[in-house]
C-alpha positions as CSV (number, residue, x, y, z in Angstrom):
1,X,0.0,0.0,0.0
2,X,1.2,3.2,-0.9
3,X,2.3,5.7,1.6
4,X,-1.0,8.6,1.7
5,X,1.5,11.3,1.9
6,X,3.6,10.2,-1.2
7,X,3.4,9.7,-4.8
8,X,0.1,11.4,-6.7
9,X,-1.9,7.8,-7.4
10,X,-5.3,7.2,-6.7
11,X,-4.3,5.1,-3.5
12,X,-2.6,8.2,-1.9
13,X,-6.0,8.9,-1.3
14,X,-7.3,6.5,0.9
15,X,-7.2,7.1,4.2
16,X,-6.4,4.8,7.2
17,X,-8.4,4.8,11.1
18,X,-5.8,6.9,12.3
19,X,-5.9,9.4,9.7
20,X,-9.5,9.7,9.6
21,X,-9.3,10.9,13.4
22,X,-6.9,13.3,12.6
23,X,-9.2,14.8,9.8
24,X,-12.2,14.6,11.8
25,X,-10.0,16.7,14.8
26,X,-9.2,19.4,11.7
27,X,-12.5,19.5,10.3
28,X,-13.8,20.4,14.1
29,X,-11.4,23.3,14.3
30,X,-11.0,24.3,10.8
31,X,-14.4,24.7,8.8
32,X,-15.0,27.3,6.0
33,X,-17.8,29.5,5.8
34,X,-20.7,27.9,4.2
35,X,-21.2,31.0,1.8
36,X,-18.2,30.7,0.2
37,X,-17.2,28.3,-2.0
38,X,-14.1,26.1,-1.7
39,X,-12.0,25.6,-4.6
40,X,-10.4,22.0,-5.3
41,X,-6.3,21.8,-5.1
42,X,-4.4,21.5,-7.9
43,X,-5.1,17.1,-7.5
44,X,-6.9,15.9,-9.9
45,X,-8.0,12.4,-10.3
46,X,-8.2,10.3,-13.5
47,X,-11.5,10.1,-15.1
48,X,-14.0,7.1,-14.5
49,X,-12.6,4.4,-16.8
50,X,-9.5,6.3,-17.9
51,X,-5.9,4.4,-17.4
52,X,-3.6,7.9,-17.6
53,X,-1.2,8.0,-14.6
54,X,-2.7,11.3,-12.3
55,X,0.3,13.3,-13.4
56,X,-1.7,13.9,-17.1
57,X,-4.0,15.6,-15.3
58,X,-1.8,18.3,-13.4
59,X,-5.3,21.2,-13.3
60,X,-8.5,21.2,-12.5
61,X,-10.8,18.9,-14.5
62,X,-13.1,20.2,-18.1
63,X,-16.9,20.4,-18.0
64,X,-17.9,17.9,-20.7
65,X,-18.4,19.3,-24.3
66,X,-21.7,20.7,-24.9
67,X,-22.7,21.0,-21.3
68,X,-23.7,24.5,-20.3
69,X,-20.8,26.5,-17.7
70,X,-22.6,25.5,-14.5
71,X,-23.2,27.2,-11.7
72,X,-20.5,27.1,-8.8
73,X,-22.8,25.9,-5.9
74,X,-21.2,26.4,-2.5
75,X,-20.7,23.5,-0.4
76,X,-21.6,22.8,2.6
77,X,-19.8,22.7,5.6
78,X,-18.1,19.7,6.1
79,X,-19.1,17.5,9.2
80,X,-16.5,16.2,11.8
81,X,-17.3,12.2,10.9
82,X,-15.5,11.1,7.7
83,X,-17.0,8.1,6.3
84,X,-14.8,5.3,5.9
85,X,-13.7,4.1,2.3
86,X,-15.7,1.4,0.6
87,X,-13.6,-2.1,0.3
88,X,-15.1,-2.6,-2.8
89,X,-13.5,0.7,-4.4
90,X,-10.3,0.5,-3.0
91,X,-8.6,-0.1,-6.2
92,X,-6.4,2.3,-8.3
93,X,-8.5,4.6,-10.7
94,X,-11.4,4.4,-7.8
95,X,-12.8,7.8,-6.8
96,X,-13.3,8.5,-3.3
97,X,-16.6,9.4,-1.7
98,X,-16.4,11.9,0.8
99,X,-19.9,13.7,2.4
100,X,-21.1,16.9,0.8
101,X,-19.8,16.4,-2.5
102,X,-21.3,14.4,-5.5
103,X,-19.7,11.0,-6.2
104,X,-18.7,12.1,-9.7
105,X,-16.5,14.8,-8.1
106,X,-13.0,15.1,-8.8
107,X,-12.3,18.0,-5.9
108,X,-12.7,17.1,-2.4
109,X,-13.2,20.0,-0.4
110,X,-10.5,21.5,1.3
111,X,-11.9,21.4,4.8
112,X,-11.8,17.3,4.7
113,X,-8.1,17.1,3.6
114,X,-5.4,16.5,6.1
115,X,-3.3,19.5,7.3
116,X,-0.7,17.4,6.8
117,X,-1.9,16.6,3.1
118,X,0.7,18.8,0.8
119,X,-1.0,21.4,-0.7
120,X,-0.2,21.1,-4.5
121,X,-1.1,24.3,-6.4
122,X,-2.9,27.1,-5.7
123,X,-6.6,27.6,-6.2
124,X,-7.7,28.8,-9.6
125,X,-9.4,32.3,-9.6
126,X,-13.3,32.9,-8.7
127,X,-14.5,32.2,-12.5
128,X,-12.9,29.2,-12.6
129,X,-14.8,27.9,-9.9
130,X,-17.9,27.4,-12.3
131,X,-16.0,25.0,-14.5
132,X,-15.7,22.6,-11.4
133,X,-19.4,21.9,-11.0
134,X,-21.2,18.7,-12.1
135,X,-24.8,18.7,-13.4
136,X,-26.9,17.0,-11.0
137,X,-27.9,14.3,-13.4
138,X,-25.1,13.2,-13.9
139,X,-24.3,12.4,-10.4
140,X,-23.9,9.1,-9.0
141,X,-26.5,6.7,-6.9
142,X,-24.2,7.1,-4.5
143,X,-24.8,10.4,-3.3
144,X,-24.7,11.2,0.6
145,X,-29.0,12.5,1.3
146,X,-27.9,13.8,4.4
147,X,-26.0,16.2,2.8
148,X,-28.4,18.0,0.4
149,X,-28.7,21.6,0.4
150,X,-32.6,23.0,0.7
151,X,-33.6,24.6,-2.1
152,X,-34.1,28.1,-1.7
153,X,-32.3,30.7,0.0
154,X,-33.4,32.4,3.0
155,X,-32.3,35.1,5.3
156,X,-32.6,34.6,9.2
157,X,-33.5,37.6,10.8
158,X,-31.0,39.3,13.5
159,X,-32.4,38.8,17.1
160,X,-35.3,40.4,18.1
161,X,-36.2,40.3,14.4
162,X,-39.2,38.8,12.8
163,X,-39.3,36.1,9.3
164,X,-40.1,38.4,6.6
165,X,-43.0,37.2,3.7
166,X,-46.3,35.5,4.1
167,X,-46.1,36.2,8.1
168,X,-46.2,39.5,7.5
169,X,-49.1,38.8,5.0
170,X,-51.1,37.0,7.0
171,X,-50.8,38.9,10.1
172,X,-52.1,42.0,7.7
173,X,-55.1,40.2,6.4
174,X,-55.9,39.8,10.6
175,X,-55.9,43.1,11.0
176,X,-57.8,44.1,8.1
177,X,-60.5,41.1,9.3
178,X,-60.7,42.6,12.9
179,X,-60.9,46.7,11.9
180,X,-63.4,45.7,9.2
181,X,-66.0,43.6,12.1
182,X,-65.4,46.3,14.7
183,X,-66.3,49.2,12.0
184,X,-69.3,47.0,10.7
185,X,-70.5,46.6,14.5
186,X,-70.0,50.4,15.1
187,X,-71.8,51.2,11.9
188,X,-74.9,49.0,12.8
189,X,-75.2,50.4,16.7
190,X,-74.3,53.6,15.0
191,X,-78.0,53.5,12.7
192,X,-79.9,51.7,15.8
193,X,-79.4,54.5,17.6
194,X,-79.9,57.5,15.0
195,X,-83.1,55.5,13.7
196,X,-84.0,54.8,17.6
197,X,-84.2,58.4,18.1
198,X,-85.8,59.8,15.1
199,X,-88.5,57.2,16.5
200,X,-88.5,58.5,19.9
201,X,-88.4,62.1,18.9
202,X,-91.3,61.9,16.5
203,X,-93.8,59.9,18.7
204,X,-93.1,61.9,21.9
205,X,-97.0,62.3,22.0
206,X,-98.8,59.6,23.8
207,X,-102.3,58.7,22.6
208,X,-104.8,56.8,25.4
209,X,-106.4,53.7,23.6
210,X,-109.9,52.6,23.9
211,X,-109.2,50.0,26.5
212,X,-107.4,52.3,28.5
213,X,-110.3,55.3,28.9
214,X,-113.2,52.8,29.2
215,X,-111.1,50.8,31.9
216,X,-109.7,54.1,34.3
217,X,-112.4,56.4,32.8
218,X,-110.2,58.4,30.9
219,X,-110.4,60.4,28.2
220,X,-108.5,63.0,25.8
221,X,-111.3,65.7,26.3
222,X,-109.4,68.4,28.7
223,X,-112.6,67.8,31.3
224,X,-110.5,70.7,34.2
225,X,-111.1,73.4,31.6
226,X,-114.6,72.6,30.5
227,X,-115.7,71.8,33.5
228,X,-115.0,75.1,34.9
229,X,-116.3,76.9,31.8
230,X,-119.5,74.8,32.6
231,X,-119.7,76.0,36.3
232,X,-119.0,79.5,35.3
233,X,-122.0,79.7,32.7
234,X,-124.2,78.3,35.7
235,X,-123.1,81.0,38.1
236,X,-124.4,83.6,35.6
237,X,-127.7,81.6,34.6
238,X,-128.8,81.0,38.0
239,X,-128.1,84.7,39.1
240,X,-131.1,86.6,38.6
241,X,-131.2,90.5,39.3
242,X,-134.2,92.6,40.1
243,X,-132.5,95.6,38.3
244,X,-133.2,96.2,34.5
245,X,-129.5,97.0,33.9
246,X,-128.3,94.0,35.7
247,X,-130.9,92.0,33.8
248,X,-129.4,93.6,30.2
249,X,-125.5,93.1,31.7
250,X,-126.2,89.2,32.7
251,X,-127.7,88.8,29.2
252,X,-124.8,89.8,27.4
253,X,-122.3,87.8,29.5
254,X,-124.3,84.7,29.0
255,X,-124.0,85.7,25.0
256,X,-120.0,85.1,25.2
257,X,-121.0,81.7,26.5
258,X,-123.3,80.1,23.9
259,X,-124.0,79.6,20.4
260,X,-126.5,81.4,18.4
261,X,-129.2,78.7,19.1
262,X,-129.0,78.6,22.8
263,X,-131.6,81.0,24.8
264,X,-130.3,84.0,25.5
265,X,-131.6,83.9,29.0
266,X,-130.8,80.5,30.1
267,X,-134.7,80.1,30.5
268,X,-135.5,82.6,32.9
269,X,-138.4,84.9,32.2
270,X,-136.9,88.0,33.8
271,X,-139.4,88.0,37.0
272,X,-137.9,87.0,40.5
273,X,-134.7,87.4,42.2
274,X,-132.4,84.8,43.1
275,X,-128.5,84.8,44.1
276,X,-126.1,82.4,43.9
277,X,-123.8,81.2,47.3
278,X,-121.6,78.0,45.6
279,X,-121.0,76.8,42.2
280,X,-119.0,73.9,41.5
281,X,-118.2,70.9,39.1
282,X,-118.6,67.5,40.4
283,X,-116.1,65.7,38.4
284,X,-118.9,63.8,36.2
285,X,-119.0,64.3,32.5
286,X,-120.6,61.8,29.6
287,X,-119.6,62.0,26.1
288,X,-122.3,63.5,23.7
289,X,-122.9,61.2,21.1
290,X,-124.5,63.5,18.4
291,X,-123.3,63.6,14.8
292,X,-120.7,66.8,14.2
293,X,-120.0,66.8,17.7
294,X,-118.2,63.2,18.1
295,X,-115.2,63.4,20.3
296,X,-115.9,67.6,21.0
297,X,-118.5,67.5,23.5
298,X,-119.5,66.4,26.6
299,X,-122.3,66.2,29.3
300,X,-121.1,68.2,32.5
301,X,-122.8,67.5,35.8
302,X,-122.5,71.5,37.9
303,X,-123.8,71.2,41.4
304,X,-125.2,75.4,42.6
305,X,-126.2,76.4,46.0
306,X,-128.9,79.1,45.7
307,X,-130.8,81.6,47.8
308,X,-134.1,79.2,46.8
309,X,-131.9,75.5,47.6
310,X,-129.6,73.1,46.0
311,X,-129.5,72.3,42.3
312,X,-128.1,70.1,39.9
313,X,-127.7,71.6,36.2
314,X,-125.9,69.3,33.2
315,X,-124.6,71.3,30.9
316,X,-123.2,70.7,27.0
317,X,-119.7,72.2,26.6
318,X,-118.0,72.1,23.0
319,X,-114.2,72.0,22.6
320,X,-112.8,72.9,19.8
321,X,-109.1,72.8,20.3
322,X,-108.5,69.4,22.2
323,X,-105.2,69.5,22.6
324,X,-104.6,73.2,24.0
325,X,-108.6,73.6,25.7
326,X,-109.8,76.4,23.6
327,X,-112.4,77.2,21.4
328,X,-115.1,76.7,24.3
329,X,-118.8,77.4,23.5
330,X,-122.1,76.0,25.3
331,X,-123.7,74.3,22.3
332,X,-127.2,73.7,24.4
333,X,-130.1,74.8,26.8
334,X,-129.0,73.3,30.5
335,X,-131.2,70.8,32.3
336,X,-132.6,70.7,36.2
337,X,-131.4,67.2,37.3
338,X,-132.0,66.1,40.8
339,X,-129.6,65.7,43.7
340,X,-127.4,62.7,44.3
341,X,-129.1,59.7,45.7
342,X,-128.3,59.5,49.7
343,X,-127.3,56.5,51.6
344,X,-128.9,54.9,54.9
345,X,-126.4,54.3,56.8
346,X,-126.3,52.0,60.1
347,X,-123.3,52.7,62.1
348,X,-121.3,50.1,63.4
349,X,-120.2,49.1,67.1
350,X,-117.3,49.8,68.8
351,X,-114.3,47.5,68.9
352,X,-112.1,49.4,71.1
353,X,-112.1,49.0,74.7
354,X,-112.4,52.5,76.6
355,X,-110.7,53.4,79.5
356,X,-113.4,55.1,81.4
357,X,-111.5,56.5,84.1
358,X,-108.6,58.0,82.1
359,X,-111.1,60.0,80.2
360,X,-112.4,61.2,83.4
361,X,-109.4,62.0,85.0
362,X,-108.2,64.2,81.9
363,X,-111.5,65.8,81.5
364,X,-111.8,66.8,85.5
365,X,-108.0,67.8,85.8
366,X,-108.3,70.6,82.9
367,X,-105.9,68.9,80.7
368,X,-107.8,69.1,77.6
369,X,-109.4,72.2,78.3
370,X,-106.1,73.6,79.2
371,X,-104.6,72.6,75.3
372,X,-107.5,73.7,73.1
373,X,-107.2,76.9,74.9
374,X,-103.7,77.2,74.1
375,X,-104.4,75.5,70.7
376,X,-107.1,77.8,70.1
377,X,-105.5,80.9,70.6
378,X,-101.8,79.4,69.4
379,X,-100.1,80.3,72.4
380,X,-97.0,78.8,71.8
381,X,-95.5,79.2,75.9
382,X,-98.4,77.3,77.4
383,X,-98.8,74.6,74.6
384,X,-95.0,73.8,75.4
385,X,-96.3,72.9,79.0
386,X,-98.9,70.5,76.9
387,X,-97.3,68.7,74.2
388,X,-94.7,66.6,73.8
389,X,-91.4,66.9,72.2
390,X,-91.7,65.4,68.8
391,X,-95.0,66.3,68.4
392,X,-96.5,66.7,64.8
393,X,-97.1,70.6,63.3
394,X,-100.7,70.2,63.8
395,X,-100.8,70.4,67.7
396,X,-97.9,72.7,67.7
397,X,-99.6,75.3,65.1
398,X,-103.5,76.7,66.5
399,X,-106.4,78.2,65.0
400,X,-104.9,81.4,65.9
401,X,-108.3,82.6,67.2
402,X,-110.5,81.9,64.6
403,X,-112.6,80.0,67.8
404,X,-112.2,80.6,70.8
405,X,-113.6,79.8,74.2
406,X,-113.6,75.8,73.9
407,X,-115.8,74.1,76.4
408,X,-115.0,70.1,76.7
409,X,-118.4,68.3,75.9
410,X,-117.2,64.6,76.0
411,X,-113.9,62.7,75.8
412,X,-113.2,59.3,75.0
413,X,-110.0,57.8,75.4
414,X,-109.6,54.3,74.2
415,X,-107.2,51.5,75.4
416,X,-104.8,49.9,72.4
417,X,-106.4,46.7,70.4
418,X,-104.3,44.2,71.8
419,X,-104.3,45.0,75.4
420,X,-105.9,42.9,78.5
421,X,-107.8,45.3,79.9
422,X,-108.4,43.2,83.4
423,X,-104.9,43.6,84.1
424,X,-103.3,46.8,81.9
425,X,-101.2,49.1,83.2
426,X,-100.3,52.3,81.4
427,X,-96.4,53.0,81.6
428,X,-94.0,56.0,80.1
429,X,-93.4,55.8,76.5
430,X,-97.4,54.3,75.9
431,X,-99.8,56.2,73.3
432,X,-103.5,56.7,73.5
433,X,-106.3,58.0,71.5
434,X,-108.6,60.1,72.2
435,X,-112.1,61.6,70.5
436,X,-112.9,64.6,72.3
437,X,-115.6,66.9,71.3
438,X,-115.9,70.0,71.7
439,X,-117.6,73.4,72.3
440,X,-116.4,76.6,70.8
441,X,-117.3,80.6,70.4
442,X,-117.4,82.6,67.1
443,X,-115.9,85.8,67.4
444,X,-117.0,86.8,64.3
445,X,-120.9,86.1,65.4
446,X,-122.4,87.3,68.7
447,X,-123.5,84.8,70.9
448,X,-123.2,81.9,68.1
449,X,-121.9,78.5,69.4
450,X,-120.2,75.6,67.2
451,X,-119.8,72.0,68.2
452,X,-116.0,70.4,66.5
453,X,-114.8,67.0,67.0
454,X,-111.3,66.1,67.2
455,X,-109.5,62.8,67.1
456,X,-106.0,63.3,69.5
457,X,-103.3,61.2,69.8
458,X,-101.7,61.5,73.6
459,X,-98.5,60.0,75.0
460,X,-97.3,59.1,78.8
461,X,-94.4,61.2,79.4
462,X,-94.0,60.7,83.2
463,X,-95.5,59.4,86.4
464,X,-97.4,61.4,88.8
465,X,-99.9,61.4,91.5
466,X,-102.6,63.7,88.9
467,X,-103.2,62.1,85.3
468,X,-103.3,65.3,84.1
469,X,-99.6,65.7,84.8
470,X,-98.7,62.1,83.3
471,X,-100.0,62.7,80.0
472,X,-99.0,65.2,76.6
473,X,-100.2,65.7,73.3
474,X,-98.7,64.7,70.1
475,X,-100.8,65.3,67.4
476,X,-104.2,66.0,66.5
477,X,-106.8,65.8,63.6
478,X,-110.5,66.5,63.0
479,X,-113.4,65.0,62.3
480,X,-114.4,61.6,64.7
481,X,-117.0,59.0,63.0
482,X,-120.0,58.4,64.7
483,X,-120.0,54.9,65.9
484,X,-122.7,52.7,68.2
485,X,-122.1,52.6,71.7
């Protein structure tokens, strides 16, 4: 076997164990960049099937005749492991198969040389690097997979960095997809609202049904303002001068009230005198179902207190504006309708337990007299003596002498609901109630007397020998139903 360091024949380049360890110690110290491309030594090896000694062949070898200049492709960086030599090729002429480089290569690549392989010649120049590539078909089976080159360039990014190209594309389209459903969104909230309130402001008037004014009784008719103008055109017809001006002056009011075809009078035949005390609407009005008039007129129900009694007139009243109450007329003679229809009514027995004695004591010790004096009058120094301190405004206030002498005709004081009157006991902090009526002077009338009820709340505020002295007022109202002993 030929020394690998000697002679140029192809068994020079076989390589033993313990070379292969010293190329795969170079190869881990010494590899070339992978962008640039390593140009063969001045070597060459015979070609396939060619007997010439590998002196004939002192440069680099020729593309084949024909074949287009090919393009110098880079080659990889060489890997540490160097694949041993086949037995069946070690034989002169045989090439040797090294990884990265195509089995029909004549130029190992520098990298997987042995530093201490003699460096023959120097490499050829950049353009000669072309002539040194071999097209890919005609490349041996024998080709190393691992070693293939991806196709395609790319650049990786510097850190921090993101890939550039369909990334970039796709991550657009995103954003495109999420502006245009959050524009569409704001867009459709946008028109719900505007259209919302073009709605809202253009059926700000609310119209009753038919259901709704038969069920609560009401109506679109504005039944304040003709019921007034009603009451007022009473007042006039039921006053009735003995004076020939006044008679002339109360015809032409009643002609601002009426239409042409309503008596000019209101019925009355001139003779007589009557005034009126009280005029008033009752609240009751009937729709006046009469062709022209639908919907403009109604029935109103006027109750008058007269020198000569109590009447009841219905009058017609005709609206013409609905919606702002004007355009008023009385569209009819008024008609004498009797009074309402009285009630007999039984009253009913007392629940309430009385305490007998506590009226008594209250009633004999001055107590109440003493407070609807001061209530009476509204002196404010002695009702402090009388009521207590959270009482209500009305025992606090007074009639401020609009009666006066009060004269205590019967008081009632009643126990609470749920108490056992066998055994009960009043202590501090306990209410009562009282009914208490009582007797009082008109200052305004000589000599005249009038009877009041009141309904008073009282409250123990201390214990003492007199129940006069026990008890104070907190509040007060009028008015005490008559109930069956």
């Amino acid at each position: 076997m030929t020394d690998s360091s000697g002679g140029h024949t192809p068994l020079s380049r076989m390589r033993f164990s313990w070379q292969r360890q010293d190329e795969a110690e170079t190869t881990d110290t010494e590899v070339p960049s992978a962008r640039e491309p390593e140009y063969p030594g001045s070597y060459a090896e015979p070609a396939w099937g060619s007997a010439a000694p590998a002196d004939a062949f002192p440069g680099p070898p020729q593309a084949p005749p024909g074949a287009e200049p090919p393009y110098a492709e880079p080659s990889p960086a060489p890997s540490s492991y160097a694949e041993p030599v086949r037995a069946d090729r070690a034989y002169a002429g045989a090439p040797r198969w090294s990884p990265g480089a195509a089995p029909d290569s004549d130029y190992p690549p520098a990298a997987s040389r042995s530093r201490t392989a003699p460096d023959y010649a120097t490499p050829p120049p950049a353009a000669a690097a072309s002539d040194a590539y071999i097209e890919p078909a005609a490349r041996g089976r024998g080709r190393n997979r691992r070693t293939k080159r991806p196709s395609g360039d790319f650049d990786v990014p510097a850190p921090g960095g993101r890939f550039s190209g369909r990334r970039g594309l796709h991550a657009a389209v995103r954003a495109v997809l999420v502006i245009t459903c959050c524009l569409v969104v704001l867009g459709t909230v946008g028109f719900g609202a505007y259209v919302y309130g073009v709605e809202a402001g253009t059926n700000a008037t609310y119209s009753l049904s038919e259901a709704d004014i038969r069920t609560y009784h009401l109506a679109d008719f504005p039944v304040e303002q003709a019921g007034q103008f009603a009451a007022d055109y009473v007042r006039l017809c039921l006053s009735q001068p003995a004076d020939e001006a006044a008679k002339t002056q109360r015809e032409a009011d009643l002609a601002q009230y009426t239409t042409a075809g309503v008596n000019p009078s209101c019925g009355w035949n001139g003779t007589g005198e009557r005034t009126v005390s009280d005029v008033e609407w009752t609240g009751h009005s009937t729709p006046l179902e009469v062709e022209g008039y639908e919907g403009h007129a109604r029935w109103f129900t006027v109750r008058a207190i007269t020198s000569s009694g109590r009447h009841m007139r219905e009058v017609p009243v005709y609206v013409e504006d609905l919606a702002g109450g004007t355009g008023m007329r009385i569209i009819g003679d008024i008609g004498e309708m009797p009074p309402p229809v009285l009630a007999d009514v039984k009253p009913p027995e007392r629940t309430t337990e009385v305490d007998v004695e506590l009226g008594e004591s209250l009633v004999d010790g001055k107590f109440f007299a003493q407070y609807f004096a001061a209530w009476g009058a509204s002196d404010t120094a002695a009702l402090g003596r009388l009521i207590s301190t959270d009482a209500r405004p009305a025992a606090r206030a007074g009639l401020n002498g609009t009666l006066t002498e009060p004269r205590i005709d019967e008081a009632t004081v009643f126990y609470p609901a749920d108490a056992d009157t066998d055994n009960f006991t009043w202590e501090v902090g306990d209410t009562a109630e009282a009914w208490v009526r009582v007797i009082w002077q008109d200052p305004n009338v000589a000599g005249s007397t009038v009877a009041r009820a009141y309904r008073v709340q009282l409250i123990k505020t201390a214990d003492a020998a007199n129940p006069a002295q026990e008890w104070a007022v907190r509040d007060i109202r009028g008015g005490v139903p008559d109930v069956d002993d």
